[in-house]
FITORNU-70090 format. One record per residue (C-alpha): residue number from 1; z, y, x. Coordinates in Angstrom, 3 decimals, decimal comma. Layout:
<sites>
seq | z | y | x
NUM | Z | Y | X;
...
</sites>
This chain:
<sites>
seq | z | y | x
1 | -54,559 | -33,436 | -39,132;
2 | -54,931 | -34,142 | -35,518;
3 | -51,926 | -31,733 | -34,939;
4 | -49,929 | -33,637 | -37,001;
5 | -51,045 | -37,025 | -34,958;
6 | -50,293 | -35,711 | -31,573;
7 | -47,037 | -33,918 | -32,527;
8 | -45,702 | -36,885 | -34,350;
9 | -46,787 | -39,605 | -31,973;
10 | -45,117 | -36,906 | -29,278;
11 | -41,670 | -37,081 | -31,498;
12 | -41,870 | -40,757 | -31,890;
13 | -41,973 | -41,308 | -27,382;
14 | -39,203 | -38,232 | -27,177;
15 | -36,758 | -40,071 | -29,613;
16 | -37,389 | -43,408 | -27,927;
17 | -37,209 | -41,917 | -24,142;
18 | -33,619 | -40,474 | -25,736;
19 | -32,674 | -43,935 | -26,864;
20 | -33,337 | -45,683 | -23,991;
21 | -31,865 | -43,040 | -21,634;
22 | -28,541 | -42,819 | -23,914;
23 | -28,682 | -47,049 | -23,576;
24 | -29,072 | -46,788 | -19,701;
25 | -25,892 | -44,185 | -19,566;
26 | -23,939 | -46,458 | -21,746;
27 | -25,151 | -49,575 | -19,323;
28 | -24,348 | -47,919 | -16,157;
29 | -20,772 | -46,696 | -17,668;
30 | -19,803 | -50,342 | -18,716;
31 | -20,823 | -51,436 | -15,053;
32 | -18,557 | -48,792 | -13,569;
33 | -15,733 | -49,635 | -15,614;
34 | -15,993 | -52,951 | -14,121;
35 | -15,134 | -54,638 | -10,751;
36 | -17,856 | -56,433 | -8,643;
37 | -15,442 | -59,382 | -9,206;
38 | -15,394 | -59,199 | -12,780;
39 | -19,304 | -58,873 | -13,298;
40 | -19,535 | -62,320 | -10,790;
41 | -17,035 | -64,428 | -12,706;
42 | -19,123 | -63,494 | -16,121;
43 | -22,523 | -64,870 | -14,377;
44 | -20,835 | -67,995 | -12,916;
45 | -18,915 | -68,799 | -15,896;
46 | -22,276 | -68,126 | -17,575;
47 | -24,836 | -70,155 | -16,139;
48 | -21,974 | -72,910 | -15,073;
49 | -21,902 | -73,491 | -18,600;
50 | -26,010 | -73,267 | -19,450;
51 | -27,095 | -75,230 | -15,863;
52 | -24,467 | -77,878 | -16,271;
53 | -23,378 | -77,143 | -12,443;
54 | -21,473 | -79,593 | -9,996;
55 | -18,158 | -78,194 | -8,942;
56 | -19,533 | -77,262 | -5,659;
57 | -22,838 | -75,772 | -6,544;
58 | -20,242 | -73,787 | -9,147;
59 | -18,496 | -72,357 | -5,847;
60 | -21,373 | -71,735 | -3,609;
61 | -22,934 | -70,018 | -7,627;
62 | -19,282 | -67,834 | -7,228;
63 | -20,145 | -66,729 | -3,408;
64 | -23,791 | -66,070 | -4,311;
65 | -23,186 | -63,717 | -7,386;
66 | -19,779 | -61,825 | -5,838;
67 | -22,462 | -61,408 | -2,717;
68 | -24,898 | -59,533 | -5,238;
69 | -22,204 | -58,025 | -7,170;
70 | -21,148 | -55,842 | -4,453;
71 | -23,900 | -54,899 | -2,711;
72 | -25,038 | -53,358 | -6,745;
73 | -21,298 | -51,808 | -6,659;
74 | -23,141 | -49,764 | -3,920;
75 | -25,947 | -48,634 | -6,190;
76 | -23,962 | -48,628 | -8,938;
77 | -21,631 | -45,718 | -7,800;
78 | -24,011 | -44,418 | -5,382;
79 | -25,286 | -41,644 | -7,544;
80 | -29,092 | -42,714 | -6,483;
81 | -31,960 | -41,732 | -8,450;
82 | -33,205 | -44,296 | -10,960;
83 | -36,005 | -44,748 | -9,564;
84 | -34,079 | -45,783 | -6,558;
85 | -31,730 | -47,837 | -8,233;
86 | -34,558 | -49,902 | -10,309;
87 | -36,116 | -50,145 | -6,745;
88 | -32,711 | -51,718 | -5,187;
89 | -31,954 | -53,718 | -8,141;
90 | -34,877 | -55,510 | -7,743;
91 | -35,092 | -56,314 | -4,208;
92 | -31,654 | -57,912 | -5,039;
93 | -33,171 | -59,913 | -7,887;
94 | -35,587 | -61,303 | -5,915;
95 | -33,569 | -62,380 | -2,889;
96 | -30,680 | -63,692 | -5,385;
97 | -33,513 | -65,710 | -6,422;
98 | -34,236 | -67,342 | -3,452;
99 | -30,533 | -67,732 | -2,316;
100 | -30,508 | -69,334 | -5,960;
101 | -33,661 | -71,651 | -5,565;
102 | -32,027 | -73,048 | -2,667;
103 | -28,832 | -74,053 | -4,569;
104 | -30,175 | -75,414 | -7,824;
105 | -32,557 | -78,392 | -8,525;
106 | -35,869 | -77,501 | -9,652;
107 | -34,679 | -78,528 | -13,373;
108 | -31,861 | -76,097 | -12,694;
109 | -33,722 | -73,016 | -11,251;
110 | -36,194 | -73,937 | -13,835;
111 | -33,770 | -73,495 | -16,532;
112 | -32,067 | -70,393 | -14,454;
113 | -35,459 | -68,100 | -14,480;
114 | -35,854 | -68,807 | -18,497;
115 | -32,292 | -67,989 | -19,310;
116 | -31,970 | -65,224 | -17,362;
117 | -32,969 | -62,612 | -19,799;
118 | -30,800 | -63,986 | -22,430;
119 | -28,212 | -64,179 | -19,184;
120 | -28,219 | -60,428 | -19,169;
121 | -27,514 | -60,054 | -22,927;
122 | -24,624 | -62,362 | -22,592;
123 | -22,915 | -61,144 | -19,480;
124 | -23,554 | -57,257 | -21,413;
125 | -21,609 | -58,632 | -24,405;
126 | -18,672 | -60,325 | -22,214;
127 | -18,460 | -57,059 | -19,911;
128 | -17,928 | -55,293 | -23,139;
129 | -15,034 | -57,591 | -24,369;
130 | -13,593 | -57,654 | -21,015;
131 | -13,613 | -53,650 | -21,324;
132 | -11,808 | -53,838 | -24,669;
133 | -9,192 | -55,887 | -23,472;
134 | -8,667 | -53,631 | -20,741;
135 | -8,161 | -50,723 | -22,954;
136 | -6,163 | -52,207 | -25,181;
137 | -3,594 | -53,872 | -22,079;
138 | -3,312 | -49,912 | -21,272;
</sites>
C-alpha cells in the first residue's frame, strides 16, 4: 500500500512538471513569435484602459513598457537557462515597478500591482490573437 502511495503521488508531480514545462514552451514560443513592439502596445493599451491614464502618462506608460520589452527580447532569444531567465525577469519586474510607481498616482499603482496578474492573462490572450492574425495575413 505504501508503494502504491509513493508511486502514485510520484506520477501525479511527473504529469504536472510535464504540464507546466509543455505551458512554459508554448509561452516562450508565443513571445518569440512576437516583436518587443507588439508585446508593449498590448500592456499600454491594457492598463490605459484599466488605470484610466492621461494622454501623457499613456506615452511615458508606451516608453516604459517598449524599455522592458526589449531588454526581455534579450532573454527571450538568449537561449539562457530558466533559472536564469526567471532570475532576469524578475529584476525587470521589480525595476518596471519602480519606473511605474513614479508615473502613476498611488490610486493608480495601487490598482496596477492588483491587476497585474490578471494583466498577464490578458496580454497572453491578445498575443495569441495577434499571432492568428499574423498567420492568417500570410
Amino acid at each position: 500500500m505504501k508503494k502504491s502511495f509513493v508511486l502514485l503521488t510520484l506520477l501525479i508531480l511527473a504529469t504536472q512538471g510535464a504540464d507546466l514545462y509543455a505551458q512554459n514552451a508554448a509561452n516562450m514560443a508565443l513571445l518569440e513569435s512576437t516583436t518587443p513592439e507588439e508585446r508593449s502596445n498590448i500592456q499600454t493599451e491594457l492598463l490605459t484602459d484599466k488605470l484610466m491614464l492621461a494622454d501623457s502618462q499613456k506615452e511615458q506608460l508606451g516608453k516604459v513598457n517598449l524599455k522592458y520589452a526589449e531588454q526581455m527580447e534579450e532573454v527571450i532569444k538568449g537561449g539562457a537557462s530558466k533559472w536564469t531567465m526567471y532570475r532576469t525577469a524578475k529584476r525587470f519586474d521589480k525595476a518596471k515597478d519602480e519606473e511605474l510607481k513614479a508615473l502613476f498616482s498611488s490610486d493608480q499603482f495601487s490598482t496596477y500591482l492588483s491587476y497585474k496578474e490578471q494583466l498577464k492573462r490578458d496580454g497572453k490572450e491578445q498575443l495569441l490573437q495577434l499571432r492568428e492574425e499574423k498567420r492568417k495575413a500570410e
